[in-house]
C-alpha positions in Angstrom: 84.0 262.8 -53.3 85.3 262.6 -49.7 87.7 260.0 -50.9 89.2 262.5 -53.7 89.4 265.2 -51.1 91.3 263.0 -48.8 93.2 261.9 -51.2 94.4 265.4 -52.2 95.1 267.1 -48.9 97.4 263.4 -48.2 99.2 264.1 -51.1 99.9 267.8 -50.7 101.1 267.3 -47.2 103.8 264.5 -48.4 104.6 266.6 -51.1 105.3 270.0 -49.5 106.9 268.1 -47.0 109.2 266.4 -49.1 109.3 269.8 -51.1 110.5 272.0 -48.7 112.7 269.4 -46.3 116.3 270.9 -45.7 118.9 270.3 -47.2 120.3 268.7 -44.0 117.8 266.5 -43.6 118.6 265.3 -47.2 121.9 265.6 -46.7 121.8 263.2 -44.1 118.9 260.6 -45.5 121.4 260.5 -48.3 124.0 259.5 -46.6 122.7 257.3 -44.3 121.9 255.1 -47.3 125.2 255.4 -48.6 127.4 252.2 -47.9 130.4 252.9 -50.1 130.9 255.3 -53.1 133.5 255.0 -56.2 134.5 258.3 -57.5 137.1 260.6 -59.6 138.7 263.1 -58.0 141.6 266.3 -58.0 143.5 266.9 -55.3 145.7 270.0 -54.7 148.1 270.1 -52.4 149.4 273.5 -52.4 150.2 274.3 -55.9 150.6 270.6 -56.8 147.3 269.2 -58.5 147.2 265.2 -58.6 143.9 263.5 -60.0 142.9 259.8 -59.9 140.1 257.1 -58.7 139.1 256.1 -55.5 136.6 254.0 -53.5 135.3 254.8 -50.1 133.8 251.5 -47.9 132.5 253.0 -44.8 133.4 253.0 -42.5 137.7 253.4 -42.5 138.4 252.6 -45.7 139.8 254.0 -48.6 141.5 253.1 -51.8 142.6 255.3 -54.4 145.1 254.9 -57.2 146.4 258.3 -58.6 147.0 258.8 -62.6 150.3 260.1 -62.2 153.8 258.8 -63.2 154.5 257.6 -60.1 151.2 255.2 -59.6 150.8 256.7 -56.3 148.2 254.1 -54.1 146.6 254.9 -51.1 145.0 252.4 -49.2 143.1 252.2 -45.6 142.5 249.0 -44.0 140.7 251.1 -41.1 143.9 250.9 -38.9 146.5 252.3 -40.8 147.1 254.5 -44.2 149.7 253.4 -46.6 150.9 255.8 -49.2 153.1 253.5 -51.9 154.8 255.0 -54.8 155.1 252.3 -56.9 157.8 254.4 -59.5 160.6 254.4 -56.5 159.0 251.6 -54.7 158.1 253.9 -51.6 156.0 253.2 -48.6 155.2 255.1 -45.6 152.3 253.9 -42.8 150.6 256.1 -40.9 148.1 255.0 -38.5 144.9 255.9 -39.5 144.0 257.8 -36.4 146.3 260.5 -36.7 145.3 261.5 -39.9 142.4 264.0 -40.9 141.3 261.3 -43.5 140.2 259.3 -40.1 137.5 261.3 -40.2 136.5 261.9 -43.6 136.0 257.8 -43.6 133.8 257.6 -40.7 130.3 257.9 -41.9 129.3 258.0 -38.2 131.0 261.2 -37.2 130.2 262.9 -40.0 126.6 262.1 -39.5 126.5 263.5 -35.7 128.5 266.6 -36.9 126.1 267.3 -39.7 123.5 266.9 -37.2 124.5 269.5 -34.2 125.6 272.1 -37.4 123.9 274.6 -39.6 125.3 274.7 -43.0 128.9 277.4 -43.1 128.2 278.4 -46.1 125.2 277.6 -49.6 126.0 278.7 -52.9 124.7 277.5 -56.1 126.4 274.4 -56.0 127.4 273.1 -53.0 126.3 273.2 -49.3 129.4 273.6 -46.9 129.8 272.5 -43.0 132.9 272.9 -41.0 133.3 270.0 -38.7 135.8 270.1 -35.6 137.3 267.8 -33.8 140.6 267.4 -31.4 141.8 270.6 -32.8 141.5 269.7 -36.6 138.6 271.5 -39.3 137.8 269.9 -42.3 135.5 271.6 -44.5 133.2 268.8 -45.9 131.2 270.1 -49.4 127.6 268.2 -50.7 126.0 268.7 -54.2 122.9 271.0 -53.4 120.8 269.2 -55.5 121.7 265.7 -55.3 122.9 265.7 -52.1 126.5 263.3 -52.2 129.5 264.1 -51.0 131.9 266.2 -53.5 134.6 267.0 -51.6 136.4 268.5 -48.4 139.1 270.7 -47.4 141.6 270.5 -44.5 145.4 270.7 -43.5 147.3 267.8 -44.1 149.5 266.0 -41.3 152.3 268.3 -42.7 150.2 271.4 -42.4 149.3 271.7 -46.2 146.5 272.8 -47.2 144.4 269.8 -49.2 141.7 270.4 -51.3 140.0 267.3 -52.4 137.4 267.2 -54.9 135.5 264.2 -56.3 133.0 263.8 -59.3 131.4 261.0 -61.4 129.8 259.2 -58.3 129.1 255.9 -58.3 127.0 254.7 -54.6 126.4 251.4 -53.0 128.6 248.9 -55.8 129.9 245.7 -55.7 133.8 246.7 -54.2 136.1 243.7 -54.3 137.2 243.8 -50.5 140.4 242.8 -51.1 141.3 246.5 -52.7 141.7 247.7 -49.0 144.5 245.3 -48.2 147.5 247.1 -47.6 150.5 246.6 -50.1 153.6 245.0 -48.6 155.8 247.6 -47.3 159.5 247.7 -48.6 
């Protein structure tokens, strides 16, 4: 009888603690278990609207190949970002570092960020921290149930305003490496 009574209060505690941890605790567990993540997204850019595939290795780097007529690519290597349009045959490099992508890529800062904040905003759907840094916000969203990243918001390195949201989450698969090499520039 003892046994059964032990047995219950243990698993009551572990489940009302599991039950009623925040969602930044999940937030982070979640992440912290996340090693890469392949994804769909929309990105608007003002009034323009672009969607596509990417895949995220953290930490610094990105590829994502945009289902456009121009085949836009955009690839980190950790250092720099390329941007190729493969209609015209356009490159530009920007180092990685003075983009706002920097740190959207680096699992580590968004990790201590989530960690000092309280959630901006919680609706029905998403769960919303504004993390700063050298002068720049980006508005980072999570599923409130599942707990993955779905998007973020920020001003671009031209001052546009980018929203960027992803669905169809794939986490922790077998990414060929060699998707993060940077195409030859023209």
């Amino acid at each position: 009888m003892i046994k059964r009574i032990l047995v219950f209060i243990i698993s009551f505690v572990l489940y009302t603690q599991v039950s009623f941890s925040s969602p930044k605790k999940n937030i982070i567990d979640n992440l912290n278990k996340t090693n890469n993540l392949s994804f769909d997204f929309i990105q608007q850019i003002e009034e323009k609207v672009e969607i596509g595939k990417c895949k995220i290795q953290y930490s610094n780097l990105i590829y994502c190949l945009y289902d456009n007529k121009d085949k836009k690519e955009m690839v980190s290597n950790g250092r720099s970002l390329v941007i190729k349009n493969n209609r015209y045959n356009s490159t530009y490099i920007y180092p990685l570092k003075t983009t706002p992508l920097k740190y959207i890529l680096d699992k580590e800062f968004i990790l201590n960020e989530i960690r000092k904040l309280k959630p901006e905003k919680k609706n029905n759907d998403k769960i919303e921290f504004l993390l700063t840094n050298e002068a720049k916000s980006i508005k980072i969203f999570f599923d409130k149930k599942s707990y993955d990243l779905i998007g973020w918001e920020m001003i671009d390195i031209y001052q546009n305003k980018v929203n960027f949201q992803i669905s169809n989450i794939k986490k922790n698969i077998l990414i060929d490496k060699n998707q993060f090499k940077l195409p030859k520039l023209n």
